[in-house]
Each structure stands twice: as C-alpha cells, then as structure tokens.
N, C-alpha and C positions, 0 to 999 in steps of 0.2 A: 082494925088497921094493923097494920106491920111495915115494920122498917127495916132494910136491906141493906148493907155495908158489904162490896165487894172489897178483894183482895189477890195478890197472887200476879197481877200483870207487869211487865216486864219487856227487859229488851232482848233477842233471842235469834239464833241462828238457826236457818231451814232446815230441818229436820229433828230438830233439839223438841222438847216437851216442857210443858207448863200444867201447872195444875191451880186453878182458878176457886177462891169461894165466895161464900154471901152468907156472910152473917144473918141470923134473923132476931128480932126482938119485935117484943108487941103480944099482936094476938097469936095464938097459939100454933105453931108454924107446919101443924100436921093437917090443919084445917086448909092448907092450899096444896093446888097444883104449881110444881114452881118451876123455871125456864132461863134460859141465856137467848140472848141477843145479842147483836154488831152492827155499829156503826161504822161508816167511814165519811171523811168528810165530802160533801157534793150527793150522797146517797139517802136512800131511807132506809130506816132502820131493820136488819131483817132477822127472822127467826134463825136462830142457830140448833137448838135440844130443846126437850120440856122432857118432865116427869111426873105421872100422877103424884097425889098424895096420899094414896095408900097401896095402890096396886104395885106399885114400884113399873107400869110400862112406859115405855122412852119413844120421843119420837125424834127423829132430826132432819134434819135438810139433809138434799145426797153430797153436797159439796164436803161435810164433814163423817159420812158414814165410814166408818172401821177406821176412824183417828180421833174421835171425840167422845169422849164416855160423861154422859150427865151422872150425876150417883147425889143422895141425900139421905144425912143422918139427923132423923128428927131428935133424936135424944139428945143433940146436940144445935138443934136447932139450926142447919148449917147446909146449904147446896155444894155441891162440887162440879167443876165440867175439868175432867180430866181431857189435856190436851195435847196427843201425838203428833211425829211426822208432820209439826207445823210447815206449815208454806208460805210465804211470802204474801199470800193473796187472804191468809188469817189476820193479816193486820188490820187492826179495829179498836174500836171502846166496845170492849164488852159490858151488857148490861145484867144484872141480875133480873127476875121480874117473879112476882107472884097473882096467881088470878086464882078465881073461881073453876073454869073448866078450861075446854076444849074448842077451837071450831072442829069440822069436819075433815078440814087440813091435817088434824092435830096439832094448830097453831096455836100457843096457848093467848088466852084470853088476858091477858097481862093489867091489873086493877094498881097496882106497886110497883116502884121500879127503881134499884141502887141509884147510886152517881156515874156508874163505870170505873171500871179498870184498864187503864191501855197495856194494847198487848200488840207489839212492833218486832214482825220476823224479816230477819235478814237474809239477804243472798249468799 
C-alpha cells in the first residue's frame, strides 16, 4: 500500500506555469507506475500523464502534449507534473495515482489515489 499527498495547486493566470507533486510514503515507491489525473465538477475523471517505474517512459493525453512534463524522483519518493502555458480549460482537482501497469491506452491503471490539489487558471 502507499500513500499519496499532493501539493503545488494554486490560483494562476493563462499562460503562467505551476509545478505539481505527490508525496509518496508506504510501500516502496519505485515498485509503481505513477500518474496525474483531473477532475472537474459535472465530469469524469480523466487521465492527464503517467510514467513507468523504471523505464522513465511518459505517456499523456494530446490536450496536454509540449506543456506538461510528468518527471519522478524515486530517491525522493516524489511525482512531479511540471505545468506550462496553462489554459483556462486546465482548471481541475488534480489527482496523484499509483498502479501496477498500463492499459493499452497507456492509461495508467491507478490502485492509489491522493486527495487532489486544485489548480484554477485564469483569463
């Protein structure tokens, strides 16, 4: 089991950047694939990044490609989603999550999941 403690959200004007983590404690945090998520209210939850756990390969939704960098330092036990050129339309609860794998999406299979951090960009 593992526990996930997001950080980093904020309130934030369109095109400004943020940078998002998730603490990990527990079991040993190199043993997962780990990922972001968003919500917004009236939606489902959707995938935003994932990163293996050892390969270091990323995958993301296109809404967020060449503005969104997933990155993880296991020695630190720690996810990042570095976040560019925010838009308006990133407004969400970001979730931390950790799973086992992959689907075929590269959706990550999310077993764990923080509280969220809100992250609210403005016009």
């Amino acid at each position: 089991q593992v526990q996930l403690v997001e950080s980093g959200g904020g309130l934030v004007q369109a095109g400004d950047s943020l940078r998002l983590s998730c603490a990990a404690s527990g079991r040993t945090f190199s043993r997962y694939a780990m990922g972001w998520f968003r919500q917004t209210p009236g939606k489902d939850r959707e995938f935003v990044a994932a990163v293996t756990r050892s390969t270091g390969r990323t995958s993301y939704r296109d809404s967020v490609k060449g503005r969104f960098t997933i990155s993880r330092d296991n020695a630190k036990n720690t996810l990042y989603l570095q976040m560019n050129s925010l838009k308006p339309e990133d407004t969400a609860v970001y979730y931390c999550a950790a799973g086992s794998g992959f689907f075929l999406n590269m959706t990550l299979k999310a077993d764990y999941w923080g509280q969220g951090t809100q992250v609210t960009v403005s016009s």
